[in-house]
C-alpha positions, 0 to 999 in steps of 0.5 A: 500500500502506497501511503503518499499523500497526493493532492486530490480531483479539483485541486489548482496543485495540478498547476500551481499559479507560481508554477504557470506564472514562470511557466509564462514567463519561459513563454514569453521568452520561447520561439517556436519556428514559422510553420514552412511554405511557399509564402506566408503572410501575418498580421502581427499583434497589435494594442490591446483594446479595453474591451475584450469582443470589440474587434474594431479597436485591434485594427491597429495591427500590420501585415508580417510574413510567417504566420496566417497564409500559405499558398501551395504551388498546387494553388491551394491557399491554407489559412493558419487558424490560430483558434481551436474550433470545437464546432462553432464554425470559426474556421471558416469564419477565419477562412472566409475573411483571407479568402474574401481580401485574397481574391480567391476561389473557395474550392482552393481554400483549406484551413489548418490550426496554427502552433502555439506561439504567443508572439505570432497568435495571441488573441487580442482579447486576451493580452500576450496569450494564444486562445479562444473564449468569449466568443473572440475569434472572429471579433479578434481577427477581423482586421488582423485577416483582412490585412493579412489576405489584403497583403497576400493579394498586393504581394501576388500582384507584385509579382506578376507585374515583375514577372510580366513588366507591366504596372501593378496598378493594371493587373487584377485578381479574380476567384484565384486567378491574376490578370492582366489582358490575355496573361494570366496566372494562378497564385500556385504558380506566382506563389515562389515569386511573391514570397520574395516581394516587400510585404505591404505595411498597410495595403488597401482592404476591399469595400463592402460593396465589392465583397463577394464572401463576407455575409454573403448566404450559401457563398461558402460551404463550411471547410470542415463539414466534408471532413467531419460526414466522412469520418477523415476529420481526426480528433484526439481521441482518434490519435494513434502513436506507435506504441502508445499506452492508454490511462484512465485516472481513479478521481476522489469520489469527493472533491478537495480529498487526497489520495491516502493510501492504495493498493495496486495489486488486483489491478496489475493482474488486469490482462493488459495494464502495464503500469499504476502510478499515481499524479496529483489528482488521483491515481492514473492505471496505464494500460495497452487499450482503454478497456484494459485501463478501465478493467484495471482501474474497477480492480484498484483499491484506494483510500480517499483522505476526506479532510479537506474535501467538500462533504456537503449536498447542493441543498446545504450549499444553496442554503449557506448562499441564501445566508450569505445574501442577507449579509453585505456583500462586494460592491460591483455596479452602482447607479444612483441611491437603489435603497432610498429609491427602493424605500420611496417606492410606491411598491416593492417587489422582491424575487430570488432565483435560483441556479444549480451546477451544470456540466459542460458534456461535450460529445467527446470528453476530456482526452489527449496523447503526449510524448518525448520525442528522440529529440527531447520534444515533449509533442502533444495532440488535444484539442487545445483552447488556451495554448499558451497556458497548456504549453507552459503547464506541459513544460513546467511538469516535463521539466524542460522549456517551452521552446520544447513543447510542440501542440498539435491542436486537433478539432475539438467535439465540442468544448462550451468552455470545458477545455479552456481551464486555467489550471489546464486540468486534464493536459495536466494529467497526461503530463503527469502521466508521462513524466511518472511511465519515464517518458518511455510511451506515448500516453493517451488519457482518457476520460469516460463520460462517467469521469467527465460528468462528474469531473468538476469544472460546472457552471457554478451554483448561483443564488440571485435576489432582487428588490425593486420599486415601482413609482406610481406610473410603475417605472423603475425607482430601484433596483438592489441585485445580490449574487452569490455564487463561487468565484471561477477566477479567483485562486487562478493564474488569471485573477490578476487580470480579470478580478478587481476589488474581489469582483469575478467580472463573469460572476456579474456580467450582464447585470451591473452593466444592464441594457437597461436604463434604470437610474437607482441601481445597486449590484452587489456579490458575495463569493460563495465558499464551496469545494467544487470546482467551477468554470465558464460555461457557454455564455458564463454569468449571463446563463444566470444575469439575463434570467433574473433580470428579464424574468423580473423585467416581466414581474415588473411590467405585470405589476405596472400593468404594462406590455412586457414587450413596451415596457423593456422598450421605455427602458432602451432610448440609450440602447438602440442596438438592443431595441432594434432586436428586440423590436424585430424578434416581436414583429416576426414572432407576432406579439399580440396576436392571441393565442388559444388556451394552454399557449404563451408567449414569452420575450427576452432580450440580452447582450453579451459579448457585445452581440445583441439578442433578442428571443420570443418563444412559444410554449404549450403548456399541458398538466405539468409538461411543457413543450416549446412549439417556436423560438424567434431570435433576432440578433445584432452581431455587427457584420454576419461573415458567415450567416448560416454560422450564425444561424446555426450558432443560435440554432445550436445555442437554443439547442443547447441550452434548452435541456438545461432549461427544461431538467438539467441539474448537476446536484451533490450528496454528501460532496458525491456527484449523482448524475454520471451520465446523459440517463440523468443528465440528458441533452435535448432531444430532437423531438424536444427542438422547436421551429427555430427562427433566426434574423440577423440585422443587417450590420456595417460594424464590425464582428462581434462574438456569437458562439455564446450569446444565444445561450442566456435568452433561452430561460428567460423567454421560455420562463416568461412564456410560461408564466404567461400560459399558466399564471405562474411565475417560473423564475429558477433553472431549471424550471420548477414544473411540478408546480404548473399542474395545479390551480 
């Protein structure tokens, strides 16, 4: 029996914030060499702007060869993705916006996923650090690939006109091909002497109007759709090395407690298992198959050291944030004086909503391969979201630099933000295991639904309340907003940037900085303190923000006498982006039309990441079962590259959240997670889907995030409709159904 104690599941151990930040450091100081070919163009970084979605302000940046375009002697034109795409189409996006500044035809257009290095592709958003999250990749990007597809093309020109001896400013380039009178060339065959052309500091970007790609419908098939319904798409858990071992890792079945002791006799007797080591989260079985390694870890023996471990249910939690809430909490937003508005006030209301911990449950769970290569390369394929931070956790527990650790990100089965931790949890392990074998095979971790599900990592438990006042013509004279919920920055690499005054701006987002205009407004928060670990999920606080405040929006228009629809527009005169959504979702949807008995109809309108979303459903409502017959979006993301991505993010966002909506809970016992796998944690169903309709404004702004901001209206709009079918205010996730079926 091993009697070591090791950190257990959850623990931040798995990289230390000291450890990432030298990590970081060694970082900044690596080079990794630009990926080879024929020509490469770059747009390189520029300032970083305040806001973290707003791509018009990362326009400062130049053209640099040696990062985003390379264009083949067989005339194919590969764009360096530096974002992972997990499903969200931003390959394309990406793709579409070099090939629209190029000139090029899409049939030669291909993409790929760029290395990790900071230097070449950080995202804007983020500082000196390459990844995606809050719907960035697009909005990050927009001017960077403009120009670099914009000095490609002059660089294409240039050469031609070398090689012919004829003015630049006479030839022109169309779907691919360059001309000038009866010559013509393609960009294969140009590529060699345009790769030794001056590259263009600023070059001269097309005009929407000339625009044949960008937001244009059906111009461009998605670049990974053939891949992927052909089954030649590789993800990593389809990575085969040779001689690679398998390891499934045995996770405290509490979070917070620590490997004690274990005993790993019956478990080496397992047909196939090679090794039992144990890393800082748990106790990893290494083996020749991922059926061997789970065998073998169904044989292992362990004692859990529950000391530190979180031993309560998610009633006793939600309990302690209900108490905290009657305390003082941290100041994050203030307009006015809320309370002595809220103590004038003709009439008060007051709400509390309630939100449990939920899983990400991609379709594949958590999983990578890593190695050491002869050479002394630490070499690791995953689908990687936050590469800087991922690189600099590999060469941190490998010991060497991270000069020496090569990524290979692959696409992603989804992710909704659960790849994206700052502790770089599950890289972390294969690392681990790796070093603890010797480095002597490859190793492929594997996570089980089982392990994924119940992993950690949630979107956390929040508990809002509200008081607000009415004045006697039923406007707003106060709002006082408590949250209390776990902090997902706090304790983490990126407190230091994204926490202010012990404010999580992702615990608060989207309601100290509400659309509306209400000129007495208090937000206060209290940091919930609990042992499971908690992470952004699609849309992160505005899952929880945007259903408190617009199912309070319609309690107070009810209590005011008003149209819920009319009321939120009196509140909107200085958000004409959020009023034009939700003026045009109302329209297309019908509002105000009757409808017969059993059916409601509910609104909503949100922004985040600076898209703007408005929602209108429809529900039936039957005894205790709801069922949504239709959902109306109308969203304002500035200029849609792609419209069917666009579409399809807000048909998948609805998609996605309405099973969270309607049932899903993460729920605790005795600090044990209950639901393990989608028999109690189900995704919607096909014949759960409403008819979905999706208008898009038209818009000459820049691009803005849309990954995530179809995420947050979808409660509040259903709730909304509910209450308005049955009487009945639903204003908790989920929905509280048994409460619908009586009088």
């Amino acid at each position: 029996m091993s009697t070591a104690p090791r950190t257990g599941r959850g623990d931040p151990a798995l990289l230390s914030a000291a450890a990432a930040d030298e990590a970081f450091a060694a970082t900044r100081r690596s080079f990794l060499a630009g990926a080879a070919g024929t020509l490469i163009v770059a747009a390189l970084v520029g300032p970083r702007g305040a806001e973290a979605a707003d791509a018009c302000q990362f326009s400062n940046v130049t053209a640099n060869p040696n990062a985003f375009v390379r264009i083949g002697a067989d005339n194919t034109v590969t764009v360096l993705v530096k974002h992972l795409d997990m499903g969200q189409g931003c390959a394309t996006g990406l793709t579409t916006i070099v090939a629209e500044e190029l000139d090029a035809d899409w049939s030669q257009m291909r993409a790929a996923f760029a290395p990790a290095d900071h230097r070449l592709y950080n995202n804007f958003a983020f500082g000196p650090m390459q990844g995606i999250g809050g719907s960035t990749a697009i909005a990050n990007s927009w001017t960077q690939l403009r120009k670099a597809g914009a000095a490609a093309r002059q660089m294409l020109i240039a050469a031609a006109a070398s090689e012919w001896n004829v003015a630049a400013g006479e030839i022109k380039v169309e779907r691919g091909v360059v001309r000038h009178g009866t010559r013509q060339a393609t960009f294969g065959e140009l590529s060699a002497r345009a790769s030794t052309m001056t590259v263009p500091a600023d070059p001269p970007l097309k005009e929407p109007a000339n625009w044949v790609f960008i937001g244009k419908d059906k111009a461009v098939g998605r670049v990974d759709s053939l891949g992927k319904t052909s089954g030649q798409t590789v993800f990593s858990i389809d990575v085969r090395r040779p001689g690679m071992l398998t390891a499934v890792v045995a996770h405290a079945p509490k979070f917070g407690a620590r490997v004690k002791a274990f005993d790993a006799g019956a478990a080496r007797q397992v047909k196939g298992v090679v090794d039992v080591v144990e890393i800082p989260s748990g106790v990893a079985v290494v083996a020749r198959d991922t059926w061997s390694a789970i065998k073998g870890r169904q044989a292992l023996k362990v004692v859990w050291d529950f000391a530190g471990a979180e031993t309560r249910s998610s009633d006793a939690i939600m309990a302690e944030f209900r108490r905290q809430a009657g305390q003082p909490g941290l100041s994050a937003g203030r307009r006015g004086n809320a309370e002595g508005a809220i103590r004038g006030a003709v009439r008060m209301l007051e709400a509390e909503f309630t939100f449990p911990y939920l899983a990400h449950a991609p379709m594949e769970p958590m999983n990578g391969v890593i190695e050491k290569r002869a050479d002394g390369v630490i070499e690791a394929w995953a689908g990687f979201q936050m590469q800087t931070l991922e690189q600099a956790a590999i060469a941190a527990i490998c010991g060497v630099s991270t000069a020496k650790v090569h990524l290979n990100t692959l696409h992603a089965g989804g992710s909704f933000g659960r790849r994206a931790t700052a502790a770089c949890d599950y890289v972390s392990e294969m690392s681990h295991i790796l070093r603890a074998v010797g480095y002597r095979a490859p190793i492929h971790l594997v996570w089980t639904r089982e392990d994924d599900m119940t992993g950690g990592y949630y979107r956390p438990m929040v508990y809002h309340r509200i008081r607000a006042g009415l004045d006697s013509q039923g406007r707003i004279a106060g709002w006082d907003h408590r949250i209390v919920g776990k902090s997902i920055l706090i304790g983490t690499p990126l407190e230091a940037s994204l926490v202010a005054n012990g404010v999580d701006a992702t615990t608060v987002e989207g309601a100290r900085n509400t659309r509306y205009a209400i000129d007495s407004l208090a937000v206060t928060v209290s940091n919930g303190r609990e042992g499971v670990p908690v992470l952004w999920w699609r849309s992160v606080g505005h899952t929880h923000t945007a259903q408190a405040i617009e199912v309070m929006m319609d309690e107070l228009a009810e209590a005011a006498g008003k149209d819920p629809l009319a009321y939120r527009l009196s509140y909107l005169d200085r958000a004409p982006r959020d009023a034009a959504v939700l003026k045009l979702a109302a329209e297309k949807a019908g509002w105000g039309q009757p409808l017969p008995a059993g059916r409601g109809r509910g609104i909503a309108v949100h922004e985040s990441f600076n898209t703007h979303v408005a929602m209108v459903a429809e529900v039936t409502v039957t005894g205790t079962q709801v069922k949504v017959d239709r959902i109306v979006a109308a969203v304002d993301c500035g200029i849609a590259v792609n419209p069917d991505v666009v579409r399809a993010q807000i048909e998948g966002a609805i998609g996605f959240a309405l099973s969270s909506v309607l049932r899903n809970r993460i729920t605790l016992k005795d600090g044990e997670v209950q639901e393990r796998n989608f028999d109690a944690f189900e995704p919607t169903r096909m014949s759960e889907m409403p008819v979905v309709e999706v208008h898009i404004v038209p818009s000459t702004l820049c691009p803005t995030g849309i990954g995530e901001p179809g995420v947050p209206l979808v409660g509040p709009a259903i709730s909304n409709a509910v209450s308005a079918a049955t009487g009945k205010r639903m204003r908790s996730l989920p929905l509280d159904l048994a409460g619908i079926g009586g009088a």
